[in-house]
C-alpha positions in Angstrom: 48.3 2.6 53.2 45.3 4.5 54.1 46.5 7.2 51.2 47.1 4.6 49.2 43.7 3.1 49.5 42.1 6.8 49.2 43.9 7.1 45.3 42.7 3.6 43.8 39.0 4.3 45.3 38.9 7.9 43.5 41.2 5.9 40.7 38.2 3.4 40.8 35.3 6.1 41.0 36.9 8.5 38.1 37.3 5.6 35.8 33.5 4.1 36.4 32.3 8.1 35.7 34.4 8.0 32.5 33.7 4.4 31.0 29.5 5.6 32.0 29.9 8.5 30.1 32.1 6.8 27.2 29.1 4.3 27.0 26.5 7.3 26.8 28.1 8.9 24.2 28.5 5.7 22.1 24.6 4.8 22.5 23.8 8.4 20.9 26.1 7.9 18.2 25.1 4.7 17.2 21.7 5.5 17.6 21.6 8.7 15.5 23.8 7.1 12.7 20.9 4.5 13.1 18.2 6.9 13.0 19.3 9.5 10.2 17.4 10.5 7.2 17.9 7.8 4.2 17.9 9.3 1.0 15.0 8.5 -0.8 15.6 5.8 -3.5 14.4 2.7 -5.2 15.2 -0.8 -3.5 14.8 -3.6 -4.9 15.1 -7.1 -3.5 14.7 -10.8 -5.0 12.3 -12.4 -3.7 12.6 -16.3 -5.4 14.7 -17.4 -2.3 12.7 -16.0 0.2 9.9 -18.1 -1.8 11.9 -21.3 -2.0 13.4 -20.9 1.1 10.8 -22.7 3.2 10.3 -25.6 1.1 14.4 -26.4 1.1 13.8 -26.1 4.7 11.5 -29.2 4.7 13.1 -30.3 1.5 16.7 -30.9 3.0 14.6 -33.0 5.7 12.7 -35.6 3.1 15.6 -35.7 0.5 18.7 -35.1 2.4 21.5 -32.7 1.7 23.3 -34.3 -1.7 20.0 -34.4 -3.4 18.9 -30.5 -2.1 22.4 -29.4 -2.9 21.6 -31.0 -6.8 18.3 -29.3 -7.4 19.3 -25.9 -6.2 22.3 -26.3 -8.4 19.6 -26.6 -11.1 17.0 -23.8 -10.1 20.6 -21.6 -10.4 20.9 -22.4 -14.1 17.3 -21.9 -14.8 17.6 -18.6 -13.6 20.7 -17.9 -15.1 18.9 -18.4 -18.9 17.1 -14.6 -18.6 13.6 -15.8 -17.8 11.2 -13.0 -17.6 10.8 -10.6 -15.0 7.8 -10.3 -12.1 7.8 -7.0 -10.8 5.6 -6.5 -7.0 4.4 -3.6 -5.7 2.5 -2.9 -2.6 0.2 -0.3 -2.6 -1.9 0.2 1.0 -4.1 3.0 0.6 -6.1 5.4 2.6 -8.5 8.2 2.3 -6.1 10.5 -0.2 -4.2 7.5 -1.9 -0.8 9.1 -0.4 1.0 5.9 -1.0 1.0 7.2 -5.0 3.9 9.5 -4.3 6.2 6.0 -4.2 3.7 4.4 -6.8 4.2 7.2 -9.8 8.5 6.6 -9.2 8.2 2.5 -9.1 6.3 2.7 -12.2 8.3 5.1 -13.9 11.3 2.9 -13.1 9.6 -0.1 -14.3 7.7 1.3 -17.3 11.9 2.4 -18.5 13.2 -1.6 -18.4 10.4 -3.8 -18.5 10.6 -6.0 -21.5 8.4 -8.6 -23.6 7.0 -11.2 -20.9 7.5 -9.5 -18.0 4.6 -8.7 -15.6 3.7 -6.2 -12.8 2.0 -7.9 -9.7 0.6 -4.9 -7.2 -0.7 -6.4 -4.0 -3.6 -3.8 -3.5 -5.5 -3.0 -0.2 -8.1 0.0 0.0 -11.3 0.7 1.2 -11.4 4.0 -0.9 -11.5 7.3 -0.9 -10.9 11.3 -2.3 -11.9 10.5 -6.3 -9.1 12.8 -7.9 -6.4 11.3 -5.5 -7.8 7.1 -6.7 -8.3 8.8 -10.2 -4.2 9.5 -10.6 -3.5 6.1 -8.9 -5.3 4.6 -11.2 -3.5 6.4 -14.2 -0.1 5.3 -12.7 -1.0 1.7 -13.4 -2.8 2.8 -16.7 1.0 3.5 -17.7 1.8 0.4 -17.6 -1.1 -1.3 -19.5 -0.5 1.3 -22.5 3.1 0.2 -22.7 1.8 -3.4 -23.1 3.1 -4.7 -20.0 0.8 -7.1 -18.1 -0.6 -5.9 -14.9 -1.8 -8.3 -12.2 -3.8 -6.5 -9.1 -3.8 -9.3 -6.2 -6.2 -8.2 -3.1 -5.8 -10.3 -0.1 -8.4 -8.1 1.7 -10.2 -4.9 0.9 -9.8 -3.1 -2.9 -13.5 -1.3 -2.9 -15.0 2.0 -4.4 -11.6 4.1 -5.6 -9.5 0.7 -4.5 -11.6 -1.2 -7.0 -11.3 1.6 -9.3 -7.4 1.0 -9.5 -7.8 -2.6 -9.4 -10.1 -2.7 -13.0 -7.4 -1.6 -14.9 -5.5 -4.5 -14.1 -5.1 -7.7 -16.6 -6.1 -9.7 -14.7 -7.7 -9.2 -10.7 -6.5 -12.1 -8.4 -9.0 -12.1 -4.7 -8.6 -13.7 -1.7 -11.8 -16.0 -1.6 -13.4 -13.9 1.4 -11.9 -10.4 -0.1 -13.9 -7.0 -0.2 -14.5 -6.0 -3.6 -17.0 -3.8 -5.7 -18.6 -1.0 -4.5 -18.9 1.0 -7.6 -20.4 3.9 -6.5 -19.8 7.7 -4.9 -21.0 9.1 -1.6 -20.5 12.5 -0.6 -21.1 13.6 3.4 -21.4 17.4 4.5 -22.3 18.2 8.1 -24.6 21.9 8.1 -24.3 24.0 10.9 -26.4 26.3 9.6 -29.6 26.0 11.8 -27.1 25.6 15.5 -25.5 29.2 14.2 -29.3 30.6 13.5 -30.5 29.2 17.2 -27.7 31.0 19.0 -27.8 34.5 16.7 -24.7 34.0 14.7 -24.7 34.8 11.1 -22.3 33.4 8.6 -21.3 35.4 5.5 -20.1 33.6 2.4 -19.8 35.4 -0.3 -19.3 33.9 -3.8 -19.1 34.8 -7.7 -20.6 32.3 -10.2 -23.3 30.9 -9.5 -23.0 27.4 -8.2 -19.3 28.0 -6.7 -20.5 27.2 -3.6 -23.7 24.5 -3.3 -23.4 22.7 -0.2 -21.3 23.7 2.9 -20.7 23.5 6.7 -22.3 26.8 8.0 -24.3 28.4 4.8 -27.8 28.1 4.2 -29.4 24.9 2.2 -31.0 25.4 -0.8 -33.1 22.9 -2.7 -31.0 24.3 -6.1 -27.8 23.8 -4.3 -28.6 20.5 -2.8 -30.1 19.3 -6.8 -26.6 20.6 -8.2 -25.1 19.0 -5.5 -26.8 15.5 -6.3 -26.3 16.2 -10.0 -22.4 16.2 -9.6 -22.6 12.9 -7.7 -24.6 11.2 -10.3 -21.7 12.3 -12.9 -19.0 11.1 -10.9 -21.0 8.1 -10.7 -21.3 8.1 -14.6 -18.0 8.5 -15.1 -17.0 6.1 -12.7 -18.9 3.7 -14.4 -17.7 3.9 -17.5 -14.3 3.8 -17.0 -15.0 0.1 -15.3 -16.8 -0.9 -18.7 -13.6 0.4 -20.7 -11.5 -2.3 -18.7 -13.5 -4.6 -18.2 -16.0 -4.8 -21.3 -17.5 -8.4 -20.3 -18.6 -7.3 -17.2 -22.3 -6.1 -16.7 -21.5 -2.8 -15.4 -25.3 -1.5 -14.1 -25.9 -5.1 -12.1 -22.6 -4.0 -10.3 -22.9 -0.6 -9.8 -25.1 -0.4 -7.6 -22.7 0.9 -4.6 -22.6 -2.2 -3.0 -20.0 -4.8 -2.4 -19.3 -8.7 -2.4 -16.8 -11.0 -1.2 -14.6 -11.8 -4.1 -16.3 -15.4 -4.4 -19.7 -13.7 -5.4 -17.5 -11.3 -7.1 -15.9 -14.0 -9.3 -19.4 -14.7 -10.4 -20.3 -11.5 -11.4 -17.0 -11.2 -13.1 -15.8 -8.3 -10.4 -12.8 -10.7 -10.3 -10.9 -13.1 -12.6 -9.4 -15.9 -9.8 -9.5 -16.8 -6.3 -6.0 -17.5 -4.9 -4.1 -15.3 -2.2 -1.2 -13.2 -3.3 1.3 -15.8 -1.9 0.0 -18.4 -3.5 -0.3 -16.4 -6.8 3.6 -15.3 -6.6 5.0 -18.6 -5.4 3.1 -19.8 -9.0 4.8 -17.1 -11.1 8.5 -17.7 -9.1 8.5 -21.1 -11.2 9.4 -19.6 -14.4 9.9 -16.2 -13.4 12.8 -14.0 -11.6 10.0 -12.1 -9.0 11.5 -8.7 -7.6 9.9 -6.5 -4.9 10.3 -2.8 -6.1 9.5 -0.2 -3.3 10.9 3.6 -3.6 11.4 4.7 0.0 11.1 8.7 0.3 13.9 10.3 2.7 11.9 10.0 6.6 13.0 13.2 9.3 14.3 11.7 12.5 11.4 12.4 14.4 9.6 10.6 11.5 11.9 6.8 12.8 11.5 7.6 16.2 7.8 7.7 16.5 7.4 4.3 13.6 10.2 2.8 16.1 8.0 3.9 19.2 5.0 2.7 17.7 6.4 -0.7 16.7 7.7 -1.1 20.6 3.7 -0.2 21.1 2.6 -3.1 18.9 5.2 -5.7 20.1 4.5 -4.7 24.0 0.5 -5.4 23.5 1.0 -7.9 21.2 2.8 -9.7 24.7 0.4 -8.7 27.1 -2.2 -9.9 24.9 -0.2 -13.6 24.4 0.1 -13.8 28.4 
């Protein structure tokens, strides 16, 4: 018995080592299928029953099942009759405007099968930044308005300085009523070493050919010429910047507004900065009346250690988030 009893414990102990390690191997598995690279493509995903969704909710509640059942049966033929198209994009920016490396594909792909009626709808937040980088996002949505397809820019928060400079070009610029807008106007910030390098006997050697290839930098000298050149390009961007608000929005008084500063959008809508005062959700639920509204996002291929630190981060968020509900 006792030899007996010795086989079904080591039995017992092989089997718990091999179904541990069986489980191990699974986790990894699944989690690196999970976590590998997704080719980079464009998704699109209806969004009219995510809209209506909600309302059946409380619909099915005050009218009952029969009568729900008939006016969804109803919305599916209305659909069904090729009503125009409402494209969304989403386009969070920061200092270099990276998120137009998925904004130049989602307007190529839209600019290709957008017909007569439709509309683009791009839910824009940014506080600004680089001017060549807000310069080409700007020219993506440009696209669009030459091929005479209607462009809606809806801010919910921020669009100012290069995020307002995208949001001009738009048909029509729908603002949250407490929204960040304007600030039409270029700033420029250098830190100088120069004098801290001088104190403590270093010397710096630029060297340069052309006269004003180099006018303001972190370790070289100041000059008053290279600081008046300096200014001079500022003032041009300014110009330029200017004028291509007046282009696209010729009704607006373009000096009383570029003055650098901002407004929230409901002194904006007076000074004509912005055309309507409505959130983004209440703009689209609007337009999924009588349209079909699709969200179009192109997704570039992420590395694993790419997922791995968004999923670490999100565990971050949600973990604070609970401490912070405690």
């Amino acid at each position: 018995m006792d030899i007996l009893h010795d086989v079904l414990g080591f039995a017992a102990r092989g089997f718990i080592v091999f179904a541990t390690i069986a489980a191990t191997l699974l986790f990894i598995a699944v989690l690196l299928r999970r976590l590998r690279p997704l080719g980079p493509g464009l998704r699109v995903r209806p969004l009219n029953q995510q809209i209506q969704s909600l309302g059946d909710s409380l619909r099915a509640e005050l009218l009952g099942k029969k009568e729900l059942k008939k006016l969804v049966k109803k919305r599916k033929k209305e659909e069904a009759k090729g009503r125009p198209n409402v494209f969304v994009l989403d386009f969070k920016g920061d200092l270099f405007a990276s998120a137009v490396a998925s904004l130049r594909e989602e307007v190529s792909a839209i600019a290709t099968v957008a017909g007569k009626g439709d509309e683009v709808v791009v839910r824009l937040e940014s506080a600004g930044g680089a001017v060549p980088h807000y310069g080409l996002a700007a020219a993506q949505l440009m696209r669009l308005r030459d091929r005479t397809i209607q462009v809606t820019v809806c801010i919910d928060r921020i669009a100012a300085s290069g995020g307002y400079m995208m949001a001009c070009v738009a048909s029509r610029i729908v603002a949250a009523p407490f929204a960040i807008i304007g600030s039409i106007g270029v700033v420029a910030q250098v830190p100088n070493l120069h004098r801290l390098l001088e104190k403590h006997d270093v010397d710096f050697l630029e060297m340069t050919a052309g006269e004003f290839k180099r006018t303001v930098s972190v370790f070289g000298e100041l000059t008053e010429k290279g600081r008046k050149k300096f200014q001079e390009e500022l003032e041009d961007t300014h110009s330029l910047f200017k004028e291509f608000v007046k282009a696209h929005r010729p009704k607006l008084d373009v000096e009383r507004v570029a003055t650098g500063e901002h407004w929230l959008a409901r002194r904006g809508l007076e000074l004509g900065l912005v055309d309507q005062l409505a959130t983004s959700d209440e703009y689209l639920v609007g337009r999924a009346l009588e349209n079909n509204v699709y969200q179009v996002t192109f997704e570039r291929a992420r590395s694993l250690r790419e997922r791995l630190g968004a999923m670490a981060t999100s565990a971050l968020h949600r973990s604070l988030a609970s401490l912070l509900s405690q």
